[in-house]
LUMLUMLUM-165063 format. One record per residue: residue in one letter; x, y, z of N, C-alpha, C, CB in turn. Coordinates in steps of 0.05 Angstrom, whole numbers, plus 5000, padded with zeros to 4 digits. Glycine has a CB too. Layout:
AXYZXYZXYZXYZ ...
END
This chain:
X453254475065454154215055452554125031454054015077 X450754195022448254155003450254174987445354345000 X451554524976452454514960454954404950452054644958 X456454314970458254094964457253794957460054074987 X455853734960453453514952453453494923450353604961 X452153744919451253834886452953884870449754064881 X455953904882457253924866459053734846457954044876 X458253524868460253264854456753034853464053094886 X454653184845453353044839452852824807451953184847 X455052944799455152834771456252554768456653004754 X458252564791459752304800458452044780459052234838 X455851984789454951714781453651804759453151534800 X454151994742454152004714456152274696450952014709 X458352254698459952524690459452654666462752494689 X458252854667458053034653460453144634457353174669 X460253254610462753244596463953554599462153144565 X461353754614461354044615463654094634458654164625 X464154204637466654324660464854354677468854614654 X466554474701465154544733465654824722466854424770 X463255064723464255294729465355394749463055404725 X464755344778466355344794469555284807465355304799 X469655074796472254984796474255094769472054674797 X473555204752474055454731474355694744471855494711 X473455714761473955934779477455824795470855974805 X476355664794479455594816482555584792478855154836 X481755474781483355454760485255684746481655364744 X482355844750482956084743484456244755481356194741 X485756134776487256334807490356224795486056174855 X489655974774492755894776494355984750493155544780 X495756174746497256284722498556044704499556484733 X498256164667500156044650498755734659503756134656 X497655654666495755344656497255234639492655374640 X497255314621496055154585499955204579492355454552 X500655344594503555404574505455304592504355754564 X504755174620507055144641509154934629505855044670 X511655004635513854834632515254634652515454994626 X514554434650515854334674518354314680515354154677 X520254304668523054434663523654724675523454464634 X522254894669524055074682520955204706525955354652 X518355034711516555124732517355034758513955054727 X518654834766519654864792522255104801520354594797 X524155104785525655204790524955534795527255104773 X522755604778522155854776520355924802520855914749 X518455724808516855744833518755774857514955494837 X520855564865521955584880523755934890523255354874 X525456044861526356264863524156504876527256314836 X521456434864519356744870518656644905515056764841 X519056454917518956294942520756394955519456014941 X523456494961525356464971525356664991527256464954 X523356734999523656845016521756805042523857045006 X518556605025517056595042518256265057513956645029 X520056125038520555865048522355915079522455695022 X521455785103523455765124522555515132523755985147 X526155465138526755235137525155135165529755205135 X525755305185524555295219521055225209525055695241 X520755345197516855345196515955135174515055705184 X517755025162516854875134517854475147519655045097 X519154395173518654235185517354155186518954235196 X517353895175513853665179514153555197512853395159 X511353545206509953435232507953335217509153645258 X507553035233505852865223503552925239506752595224 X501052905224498452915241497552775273496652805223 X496052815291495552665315498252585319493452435315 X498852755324502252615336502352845370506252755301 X503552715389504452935410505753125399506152845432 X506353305415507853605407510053505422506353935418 X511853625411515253535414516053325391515953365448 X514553215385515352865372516852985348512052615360 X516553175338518653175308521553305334517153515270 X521153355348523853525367525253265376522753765400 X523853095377524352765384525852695361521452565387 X524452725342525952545320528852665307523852495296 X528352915301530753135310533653005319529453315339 X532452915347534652945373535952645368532852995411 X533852405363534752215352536352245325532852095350 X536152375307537652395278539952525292536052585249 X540352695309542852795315545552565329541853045336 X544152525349544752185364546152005345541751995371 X545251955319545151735303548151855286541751695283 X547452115279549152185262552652235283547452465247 X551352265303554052285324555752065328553252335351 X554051775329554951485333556251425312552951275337 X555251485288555851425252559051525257553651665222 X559051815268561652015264563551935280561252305271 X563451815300564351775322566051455305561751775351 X564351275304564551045296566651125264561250895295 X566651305246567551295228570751395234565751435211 X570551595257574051665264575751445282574351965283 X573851275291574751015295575550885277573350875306 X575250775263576650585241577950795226574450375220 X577750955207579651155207582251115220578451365218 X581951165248584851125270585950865274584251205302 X584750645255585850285254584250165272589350205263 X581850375297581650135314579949935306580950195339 X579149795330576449605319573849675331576849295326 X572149735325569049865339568549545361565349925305 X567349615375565049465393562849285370562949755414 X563149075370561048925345559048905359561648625330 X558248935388555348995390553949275389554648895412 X555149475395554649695397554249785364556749815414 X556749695352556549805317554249525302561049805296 X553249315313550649265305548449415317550149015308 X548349435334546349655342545749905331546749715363 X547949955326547450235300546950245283548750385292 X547249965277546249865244543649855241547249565234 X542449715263539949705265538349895271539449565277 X539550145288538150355289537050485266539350505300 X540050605244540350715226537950505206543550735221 X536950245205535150165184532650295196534849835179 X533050265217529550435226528650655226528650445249 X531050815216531551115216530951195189534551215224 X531250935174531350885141533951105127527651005125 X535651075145538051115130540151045125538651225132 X539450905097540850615095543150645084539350405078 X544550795076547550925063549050835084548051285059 X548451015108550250975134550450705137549151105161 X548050595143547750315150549050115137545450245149 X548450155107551249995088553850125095550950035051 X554450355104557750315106558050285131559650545097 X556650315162557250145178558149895178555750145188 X556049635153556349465154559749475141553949335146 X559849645122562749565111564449705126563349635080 X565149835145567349915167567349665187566550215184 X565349575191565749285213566849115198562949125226 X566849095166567848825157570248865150566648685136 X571549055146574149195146576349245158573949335145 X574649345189577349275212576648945219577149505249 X575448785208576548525210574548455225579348475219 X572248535232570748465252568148385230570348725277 X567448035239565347895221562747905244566447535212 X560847985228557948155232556347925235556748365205 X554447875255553547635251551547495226552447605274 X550547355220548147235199545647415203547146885207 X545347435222542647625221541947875227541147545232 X545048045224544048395220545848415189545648685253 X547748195179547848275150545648165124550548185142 X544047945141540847895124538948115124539047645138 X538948255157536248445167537548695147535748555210 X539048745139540248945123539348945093543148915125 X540548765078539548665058536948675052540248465057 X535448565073532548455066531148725071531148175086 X533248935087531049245090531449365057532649555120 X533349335058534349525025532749345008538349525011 X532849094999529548974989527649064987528348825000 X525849105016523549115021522849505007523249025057 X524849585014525049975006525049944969529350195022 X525549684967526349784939528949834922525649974939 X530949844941534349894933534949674932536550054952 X534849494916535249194896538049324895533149114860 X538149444875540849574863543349504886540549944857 X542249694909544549764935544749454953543050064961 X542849344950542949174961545248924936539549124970 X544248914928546348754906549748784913545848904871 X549049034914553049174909554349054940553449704909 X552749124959553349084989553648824986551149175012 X552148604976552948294970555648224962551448194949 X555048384939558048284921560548404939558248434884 X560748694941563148754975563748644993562648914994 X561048495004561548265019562948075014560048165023 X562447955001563947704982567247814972561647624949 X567448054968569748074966572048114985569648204954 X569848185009571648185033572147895043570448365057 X571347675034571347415045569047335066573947395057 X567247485062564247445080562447195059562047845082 X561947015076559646915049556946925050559846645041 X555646885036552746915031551446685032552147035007 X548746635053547846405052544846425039548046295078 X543846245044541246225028538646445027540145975038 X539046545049537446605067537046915054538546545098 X539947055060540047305035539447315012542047395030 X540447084998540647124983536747144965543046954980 X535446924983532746964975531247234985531246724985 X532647395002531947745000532747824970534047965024 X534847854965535747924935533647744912539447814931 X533347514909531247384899528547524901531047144912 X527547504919524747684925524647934911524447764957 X526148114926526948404917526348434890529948484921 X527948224865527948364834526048194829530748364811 X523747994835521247884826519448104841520647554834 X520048214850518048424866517948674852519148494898 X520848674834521048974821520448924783525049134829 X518848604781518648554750521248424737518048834736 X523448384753525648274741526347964743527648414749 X524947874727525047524728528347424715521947354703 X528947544700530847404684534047474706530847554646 X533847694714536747754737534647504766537148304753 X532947474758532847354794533547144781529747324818 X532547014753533646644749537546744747531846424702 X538146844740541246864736542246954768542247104710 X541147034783541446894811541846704820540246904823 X540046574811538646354827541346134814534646284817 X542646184791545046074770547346064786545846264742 X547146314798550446404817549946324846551346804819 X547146184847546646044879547445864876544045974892 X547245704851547745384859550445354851545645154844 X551845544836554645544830556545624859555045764806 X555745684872556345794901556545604912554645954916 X555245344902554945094922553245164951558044994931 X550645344940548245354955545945344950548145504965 X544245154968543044944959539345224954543244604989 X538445284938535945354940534345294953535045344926 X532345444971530445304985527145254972530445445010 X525145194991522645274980522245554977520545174996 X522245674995521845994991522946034963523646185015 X525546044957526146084928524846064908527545964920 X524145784914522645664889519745804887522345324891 X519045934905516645994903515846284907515545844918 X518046524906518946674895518346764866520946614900 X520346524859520346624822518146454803523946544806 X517746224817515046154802513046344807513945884810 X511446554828510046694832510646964807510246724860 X513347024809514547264788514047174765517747344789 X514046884753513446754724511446684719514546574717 X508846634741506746664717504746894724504846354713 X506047154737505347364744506747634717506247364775 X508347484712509547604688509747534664511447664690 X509247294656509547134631506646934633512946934632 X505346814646504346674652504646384655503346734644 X502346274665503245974683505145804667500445754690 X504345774637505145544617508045604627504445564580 X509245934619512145954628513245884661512746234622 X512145894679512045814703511645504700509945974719 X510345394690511145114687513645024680509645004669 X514045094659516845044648519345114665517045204623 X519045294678520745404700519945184724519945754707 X518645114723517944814746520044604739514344644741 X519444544715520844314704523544384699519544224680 X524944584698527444654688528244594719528144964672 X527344784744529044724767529444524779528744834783 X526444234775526243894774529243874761523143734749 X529243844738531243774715534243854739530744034679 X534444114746537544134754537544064777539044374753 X534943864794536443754821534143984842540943814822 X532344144834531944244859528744194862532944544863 X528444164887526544024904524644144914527543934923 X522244324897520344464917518644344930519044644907 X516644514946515044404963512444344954515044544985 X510044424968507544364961507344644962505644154977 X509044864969507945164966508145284944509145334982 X510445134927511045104906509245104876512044944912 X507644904886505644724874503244894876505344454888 X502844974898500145174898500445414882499345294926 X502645524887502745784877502345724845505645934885 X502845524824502545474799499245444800504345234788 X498345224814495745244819493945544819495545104842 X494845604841494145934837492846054812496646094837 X496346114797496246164772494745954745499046204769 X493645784750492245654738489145704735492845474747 X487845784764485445854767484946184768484745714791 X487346344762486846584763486646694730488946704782 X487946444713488246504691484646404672491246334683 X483446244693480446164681480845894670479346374655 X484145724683483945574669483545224689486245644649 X480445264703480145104718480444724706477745214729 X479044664681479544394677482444324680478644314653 X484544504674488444464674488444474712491044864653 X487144684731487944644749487844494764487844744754 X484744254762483543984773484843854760480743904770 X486343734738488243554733491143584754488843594702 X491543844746494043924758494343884795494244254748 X492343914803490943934838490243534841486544224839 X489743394819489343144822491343014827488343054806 X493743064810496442954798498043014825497643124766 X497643174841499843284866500843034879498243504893 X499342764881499742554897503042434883496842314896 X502142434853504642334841506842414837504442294824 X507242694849509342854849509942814881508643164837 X508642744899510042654919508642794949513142724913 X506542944931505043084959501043084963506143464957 X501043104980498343144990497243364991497943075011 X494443474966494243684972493343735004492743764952 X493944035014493044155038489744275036495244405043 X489844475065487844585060487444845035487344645084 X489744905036490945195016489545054987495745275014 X490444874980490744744957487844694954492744504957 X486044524976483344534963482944864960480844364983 X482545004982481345194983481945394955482045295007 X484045444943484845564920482545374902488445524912 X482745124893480845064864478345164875480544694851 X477045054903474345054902473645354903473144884924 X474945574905474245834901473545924869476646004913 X475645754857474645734824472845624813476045624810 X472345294828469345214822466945394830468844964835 X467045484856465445614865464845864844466245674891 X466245954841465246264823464846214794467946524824 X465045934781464445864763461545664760466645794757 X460945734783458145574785457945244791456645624757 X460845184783460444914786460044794812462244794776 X457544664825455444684849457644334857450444684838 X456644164831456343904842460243794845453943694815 X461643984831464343824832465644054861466643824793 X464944254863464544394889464044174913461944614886 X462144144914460343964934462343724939457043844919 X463443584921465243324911468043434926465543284870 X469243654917471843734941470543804961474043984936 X468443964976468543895008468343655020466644015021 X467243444999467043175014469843115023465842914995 X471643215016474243025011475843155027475642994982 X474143435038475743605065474643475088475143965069 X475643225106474543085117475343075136474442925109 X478643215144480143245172482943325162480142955194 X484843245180487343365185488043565171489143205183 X490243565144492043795139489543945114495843655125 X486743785111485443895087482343975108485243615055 X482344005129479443985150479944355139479643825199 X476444385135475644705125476444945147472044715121 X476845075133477345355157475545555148480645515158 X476945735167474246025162475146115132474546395192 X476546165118477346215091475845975077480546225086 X475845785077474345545066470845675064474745235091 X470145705097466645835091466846135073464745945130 X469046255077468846475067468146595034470846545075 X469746295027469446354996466946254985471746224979 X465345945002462745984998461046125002461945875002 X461946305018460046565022459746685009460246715035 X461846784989463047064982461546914956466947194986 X461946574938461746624912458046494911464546444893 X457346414931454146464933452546724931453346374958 X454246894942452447144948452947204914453747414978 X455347254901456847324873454547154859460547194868 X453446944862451646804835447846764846453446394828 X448647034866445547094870444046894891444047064841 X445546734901444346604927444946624950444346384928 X443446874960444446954986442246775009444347324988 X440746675009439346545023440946345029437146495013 X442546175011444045965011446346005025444445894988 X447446305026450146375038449846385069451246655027 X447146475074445846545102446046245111442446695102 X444746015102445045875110448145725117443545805100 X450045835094452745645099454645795126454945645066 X453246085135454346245150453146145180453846545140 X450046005176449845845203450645685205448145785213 X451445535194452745235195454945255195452345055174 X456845515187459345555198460145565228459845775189 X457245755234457445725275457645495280454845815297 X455245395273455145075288457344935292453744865273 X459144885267461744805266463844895290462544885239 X463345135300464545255330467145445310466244905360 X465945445287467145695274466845945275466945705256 X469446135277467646455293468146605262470046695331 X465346695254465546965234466647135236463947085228 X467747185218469447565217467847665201473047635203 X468147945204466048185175466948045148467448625170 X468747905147470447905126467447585114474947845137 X466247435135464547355127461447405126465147225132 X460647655129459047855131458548065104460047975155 X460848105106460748335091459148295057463948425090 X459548105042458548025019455048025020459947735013 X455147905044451247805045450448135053449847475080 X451548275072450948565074451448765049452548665096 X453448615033452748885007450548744982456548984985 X450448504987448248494956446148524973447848174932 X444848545003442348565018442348955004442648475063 X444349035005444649325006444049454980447449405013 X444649314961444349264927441449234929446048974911 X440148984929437548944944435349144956438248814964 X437049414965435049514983433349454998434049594976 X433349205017433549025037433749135061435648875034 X433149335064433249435099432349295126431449665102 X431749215116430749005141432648775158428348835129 X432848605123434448385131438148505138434148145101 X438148785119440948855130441248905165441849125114 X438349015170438549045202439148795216435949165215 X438148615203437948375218440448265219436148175209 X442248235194444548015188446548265211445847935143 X446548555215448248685237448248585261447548935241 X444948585263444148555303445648275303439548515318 X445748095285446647815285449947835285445247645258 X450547995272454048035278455348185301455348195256 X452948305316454048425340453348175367452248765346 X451147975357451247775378452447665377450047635385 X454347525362456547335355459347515353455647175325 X459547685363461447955380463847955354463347835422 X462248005330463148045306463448285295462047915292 X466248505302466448715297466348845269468048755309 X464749045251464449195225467349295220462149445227 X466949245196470449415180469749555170472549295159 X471949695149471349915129469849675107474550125116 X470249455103468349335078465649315083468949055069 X464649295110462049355128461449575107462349455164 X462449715120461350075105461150095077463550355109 X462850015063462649945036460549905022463649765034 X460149685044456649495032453849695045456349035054 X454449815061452549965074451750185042454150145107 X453950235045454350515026452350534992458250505016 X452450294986450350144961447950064968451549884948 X446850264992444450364993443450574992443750325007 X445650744976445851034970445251024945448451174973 X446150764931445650724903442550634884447450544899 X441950564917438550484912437050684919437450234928 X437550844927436051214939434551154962433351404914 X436250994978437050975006439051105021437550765011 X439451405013440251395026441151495067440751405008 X438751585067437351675096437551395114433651765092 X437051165101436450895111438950805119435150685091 X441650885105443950765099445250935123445150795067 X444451205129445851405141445351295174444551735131 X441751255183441051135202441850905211439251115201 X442450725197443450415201447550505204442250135163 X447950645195450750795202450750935237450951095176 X449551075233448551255263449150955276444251425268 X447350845277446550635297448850505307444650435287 X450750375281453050235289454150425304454750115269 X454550735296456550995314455950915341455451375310 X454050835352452650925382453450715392449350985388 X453850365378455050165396458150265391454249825388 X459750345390462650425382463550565399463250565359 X466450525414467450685437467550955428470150605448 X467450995406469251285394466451455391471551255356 X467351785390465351915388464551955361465752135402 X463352085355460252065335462552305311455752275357 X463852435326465752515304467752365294466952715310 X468752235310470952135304470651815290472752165331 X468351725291466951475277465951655251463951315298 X464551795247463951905229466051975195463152105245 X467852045214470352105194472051865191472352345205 X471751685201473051385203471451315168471551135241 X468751255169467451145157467451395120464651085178 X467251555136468451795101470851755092468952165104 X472451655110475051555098474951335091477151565113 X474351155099473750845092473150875062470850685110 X470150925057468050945032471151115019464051155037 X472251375013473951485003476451334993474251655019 X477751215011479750924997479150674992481850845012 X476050744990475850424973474050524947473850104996 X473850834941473250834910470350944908473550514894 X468250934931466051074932465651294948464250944937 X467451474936466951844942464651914935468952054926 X463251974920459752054921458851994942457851914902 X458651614947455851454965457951634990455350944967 X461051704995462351905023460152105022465952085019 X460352274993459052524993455652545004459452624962 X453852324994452252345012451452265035451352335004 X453552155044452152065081453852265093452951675099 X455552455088456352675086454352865090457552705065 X453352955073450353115076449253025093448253115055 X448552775105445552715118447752755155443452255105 X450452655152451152645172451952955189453052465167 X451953185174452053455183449353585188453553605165 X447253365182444553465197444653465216442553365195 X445953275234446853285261449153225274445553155272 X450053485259451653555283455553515263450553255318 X455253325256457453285244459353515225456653085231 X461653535237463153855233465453725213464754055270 X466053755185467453605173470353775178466253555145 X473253595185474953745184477253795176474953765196 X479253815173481653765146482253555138484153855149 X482053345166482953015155480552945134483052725186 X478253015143476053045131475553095097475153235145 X476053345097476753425074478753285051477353635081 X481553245065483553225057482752885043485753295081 X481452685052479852485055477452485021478252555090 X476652665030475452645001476352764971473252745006 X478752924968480653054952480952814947482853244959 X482752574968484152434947482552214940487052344954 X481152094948478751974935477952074910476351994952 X477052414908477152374881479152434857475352484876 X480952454864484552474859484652134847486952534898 X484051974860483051644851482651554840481951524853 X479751704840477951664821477851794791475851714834 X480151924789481752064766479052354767482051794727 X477752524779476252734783477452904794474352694794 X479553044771481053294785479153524786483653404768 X477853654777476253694770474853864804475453434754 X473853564802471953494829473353644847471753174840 X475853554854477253514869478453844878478853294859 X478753974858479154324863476054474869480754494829 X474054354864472154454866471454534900470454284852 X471754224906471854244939473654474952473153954951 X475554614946477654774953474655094954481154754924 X474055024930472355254924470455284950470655214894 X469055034948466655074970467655085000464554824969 X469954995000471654975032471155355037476654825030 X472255475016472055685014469455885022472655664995 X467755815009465355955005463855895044463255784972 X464755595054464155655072466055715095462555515075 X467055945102469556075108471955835121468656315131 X471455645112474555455115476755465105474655245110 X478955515112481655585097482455285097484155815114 X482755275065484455055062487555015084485055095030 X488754775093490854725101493254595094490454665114 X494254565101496154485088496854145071497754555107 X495154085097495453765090492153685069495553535128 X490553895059489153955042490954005020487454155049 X492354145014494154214990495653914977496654445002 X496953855007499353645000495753384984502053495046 X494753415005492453164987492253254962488953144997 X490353424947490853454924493553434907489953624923 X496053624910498153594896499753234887499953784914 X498253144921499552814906497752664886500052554930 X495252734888493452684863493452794837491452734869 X494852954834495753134804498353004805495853544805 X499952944812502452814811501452504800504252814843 X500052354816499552164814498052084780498252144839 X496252274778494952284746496852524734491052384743 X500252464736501752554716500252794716501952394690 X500552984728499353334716501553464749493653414718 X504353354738505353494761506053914754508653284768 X505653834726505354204715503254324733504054274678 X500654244737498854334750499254404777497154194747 X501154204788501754134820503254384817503553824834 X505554404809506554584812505754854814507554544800 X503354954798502355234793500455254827499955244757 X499954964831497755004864499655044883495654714876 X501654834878504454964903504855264897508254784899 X505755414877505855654876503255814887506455704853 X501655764879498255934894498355794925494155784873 X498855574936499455504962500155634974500555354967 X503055814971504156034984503056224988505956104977 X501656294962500756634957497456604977500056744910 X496756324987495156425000495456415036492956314989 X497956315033500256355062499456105079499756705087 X499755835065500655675072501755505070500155645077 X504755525087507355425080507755165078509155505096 X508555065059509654765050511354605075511854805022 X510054385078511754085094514554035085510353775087 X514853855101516853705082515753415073519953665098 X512153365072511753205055510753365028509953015067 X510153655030509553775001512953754979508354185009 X514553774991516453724985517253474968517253755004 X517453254986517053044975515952914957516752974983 X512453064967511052994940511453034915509253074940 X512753254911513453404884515053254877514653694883 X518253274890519853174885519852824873520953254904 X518052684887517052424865515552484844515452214877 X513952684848512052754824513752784793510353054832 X515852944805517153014780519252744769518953314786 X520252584791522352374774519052194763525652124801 X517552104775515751944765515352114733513051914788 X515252344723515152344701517552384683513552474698 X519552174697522152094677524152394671520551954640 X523152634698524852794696526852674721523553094698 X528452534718530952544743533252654746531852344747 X533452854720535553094726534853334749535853254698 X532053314735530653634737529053514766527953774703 X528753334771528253264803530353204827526753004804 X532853114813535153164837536353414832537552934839 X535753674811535753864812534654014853534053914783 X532754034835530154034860530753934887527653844851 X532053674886532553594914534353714934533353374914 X536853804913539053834921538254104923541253744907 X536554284920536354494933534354554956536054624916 X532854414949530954444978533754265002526654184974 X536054084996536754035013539054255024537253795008 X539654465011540954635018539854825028542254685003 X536654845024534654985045534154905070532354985037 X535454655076534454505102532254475108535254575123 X530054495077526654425094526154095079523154745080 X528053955079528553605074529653515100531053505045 X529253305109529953255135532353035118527153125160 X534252945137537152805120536252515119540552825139 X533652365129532652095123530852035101531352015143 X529752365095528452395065529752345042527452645060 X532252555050533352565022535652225015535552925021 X535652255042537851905036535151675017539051645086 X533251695030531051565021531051664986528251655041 X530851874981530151934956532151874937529352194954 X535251894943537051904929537451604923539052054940 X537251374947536951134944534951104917535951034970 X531751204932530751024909530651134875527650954919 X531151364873531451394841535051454829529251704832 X536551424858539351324846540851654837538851074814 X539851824848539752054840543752084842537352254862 X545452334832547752264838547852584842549652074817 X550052604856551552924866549753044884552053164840 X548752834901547353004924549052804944543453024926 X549453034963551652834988548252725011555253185016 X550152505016548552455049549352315066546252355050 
END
């Protein structure tokens, strides 16, 4: 493990030299420099065709029981039987069962196969049978939440043409949906054909697209958009009001947001607790002590009395301007109050103690979070971890150990908890060395393991890095796996180098291990994400005639990049 250590020791200062080792790896993958992405899947797949089976190329999700994909299988068969069954019914004029054909509706969203599920909904509205309010909202609001704005739109307007109407409630899924996908100007011309509908907008609405306007344009335009929906009669709330606030203090522009946070009375409301708590997080991190001090006075009880988010942000922006003595203190006086700490108010005073190189007092502020039965997160570890940065890191590894031994879980399985942690939150090195210190004893690193630190540095944009590890997996007789491959390949996809992915899926095989159906997938976004969506529903539509795409994938895929001439 040393020499996996040493190898990504450059991390906290990168070197401009190549890895010779990982030049070695590189070196295994043909035509590099000349690959086409146009005609390199198609060509990989052909020299494949014989090692691909469909039976052995079935994904199975990790820690899962055995049977469970035979499960899910047996369910997709079920589903697709009810769909079939239900479709030669209306077909024959009759009328389905409206509880039974909602129930399938709802299945089919959980199945995430939402095609069926939209024409379920339109065969019930057809033979004349009206669907209740809340499986043609839960519908809508799934195709939302996935992303199919588009599908969801069309299913609206069908509706409406069948004589179904649309109430508020949907319609703020469709609202949400295109401020969620960057589209402010189709959600206000919504919001045009709401009130022309003679339906009334709610708060949610309003606070919807003010969030989409000064997240996309900024506040000034979100103001104006305040005052335009005032102007035509509509009525937001105080959630309303915050959310501009928000955008006021996120923009740096605290003297506009204390006017704006003053003025709330005259518009007809009382700020809340939300409402203090948003400015004074701004005063706070701007140092301002005494007009800080001036809004807690004024948090005095009911709808504005402090909460644990209230101590939290004095925690968080004391420790931020170097007074952690001061934070320690606002974190006892939080108890006193009969307030219970979370890590989440811990964690800040444990990473600048850690910054600090503070060993002591970090032992202390722990033993103090385990008496007040205050469980460690991955941001715990985080802060632990930036005692790696002070060349602590033996100290960092021990005070790690220690938490392992109060923890139900074993010393492996905590161990790899916390390499994953440090790994998705961006410090793969400070992983890489408590890594080292933690296979002094005993600690056996293993694909989740591995797979764990690939994409960390896949992340951290260190491709590089990231094939190197393949090398040393190597050297110490570990065969890469599969869900090792799929980690890397979505990190070359992800930093746009799906040419590369491709040449490792081809060496993937040649070292005989067979592709998922999330290696599959992966590609297959890899390639529309780089604005190929011919040459990726190319691709789809043949792995779906391979049968190694399961039929909830590809409905999924075709949904979200709209792909056309693939059946499902």
């Amino acid at each position: 493990m040393a020499t996996l250590l040493s190898s990504v020791s450059t991390l906290t200062n990168p070197s401009p030299e190549p890895f010779r080792k990982a030049y070695g790896f590189y070196s295994q993958i043909p035509n590099l420099h000349s690959f086409s992405l146009n005609k390199g899947f198609i060509r990989v797949l052909a020299s494949t065709q014989v090692t691909i089976s469909p039976k052995d190329s079935v994904y199975t999700k990790p820690n899962r029981k055995p049977g469970n994909n035979n499960d899910t299988r047996h369910r997709d068969h079920k589903l697709n039987d009810a769909f079939l069954q239900l479709e030669r019914m209306v077909s024959k004029g009759h009328k389905p069962d409206v509880v039974q054909a909602t129930n399938l509706l709802y299945d089919l969203c959980k199945a995430n196969k939402m095609k069926k599920a939209i024409k379920v909904m339109e065969m019930m509205v057809s033979s004349g049978i009206i669907p209740d309010a809340s499986s043609y909202t839960y519908l809508v609001n799934c195709l939302c939440k996935k992303g199919n704005v588009g599908y969801a739109m069309q299913l609206v307007e069908k509706m409406e043409d069948y004589g179904y109407p649309t109430n508020t409630v949907t319609y703020n899924s469709l609202v949400r949906g295109l401020c969620m996908l960057g589209n402010l100007n189709q959600s206000l011309q919504f919001l045009d054909r709401l009130i022309q509908k003679g339906l009334v907008p709610n708060a949610f609405t309003y606070s919807f697209l003010l969030e989409a306007a000064y997240k996309e344009r900024g506040v000034h335009e979100a103001m104006k958009l305040l005052d335009d929906i005032i102007a035509k009669g509509g009525k937001p709330n105080l959630v309303s009001y915050n959310v501009l606030l928000t955008g006021l203090c996120k923009e740096g522009r605290t003297e506009e947001a204390t006017r704006f946070f003053r003025n709330l009375p005259s518009k007809g409301f009382e700020p809340n607790v939300v409402s203090y708590n948003i400015l004074l997080r701004s005063l706070c991190m701007e140092g301002r002590w005494e007009e800080a001090n001036e809004l807690l006075a004024e948090m005095d009880g009911g709808d504005r009395s402090p909460t644990v988010v209230t101590y939290n942000i004095l925690i968080g922006s004391l420790v931020y301007h170097d007074k952690t003595d001061h934070a320690l203190k606002v974190l006892d006086e939080m108890v006193k109050g009969r307030f219970r700490p979370s890590a989440a108010s811990y964690n800040p005073i444990i990473a600048r103690l850690c910054s600090e190189g503070k060993v002591d007092l970090v032992v202390k502020c722990l033993d103090q979070m385990f008496h007040r039965r205050c469980k460690p997160n991955e941001g715990t570890y985080n802060g632990l971890a930036m005692l790696c940065g002070v060349g602590k890191v033996q100290e960092a590894f021990a005070i790690i150990q220690s938490l392992g031994n109060k923890q139900n879980s074993s010393p492996q399985e905590f161990y790899k908890y916390v390499i994953t942690s440090l790994c998705r939150k961006g410090k793969t090195y400070q992983a890489f060395q408590l890594l080292y210190e933690m296979t002094k004893y005993g600690f056996t690193p293993d694909s989740y393991t591995y797979s764990s630190l690939i994409r960390g540095l896949c992340v951290e944009g260190l491709i590089e890095e990231a094939l190197e590890i393949f090398v040393v997996m190597e050297e110490y007789d570990y065969k890469p796996d599969v869900d090792n491959f799929n980690a890397l390949l979505l990190g070359l996809c992800k930093s746009r180098r799906t040419d590369l992915s491709l040449e490792v899926f081809q060496m993937m095989i040649e070292k005989g291990q067979m592709p998922n159906e999330t290696t599959y997938t992966i590609l297959v976004e890899g390639i529309a994400h780089q604005d190929e969506l011919e040459l990726s529903a190319e691709v789809l539509k043949e792995l779906q005639l391979r049968q190694v795409v399961s039929e909830s994938t590809v409905e999924r895929l075709v949904m979200q990049y709209d792909f056309e001439g693939i059946e499902v």
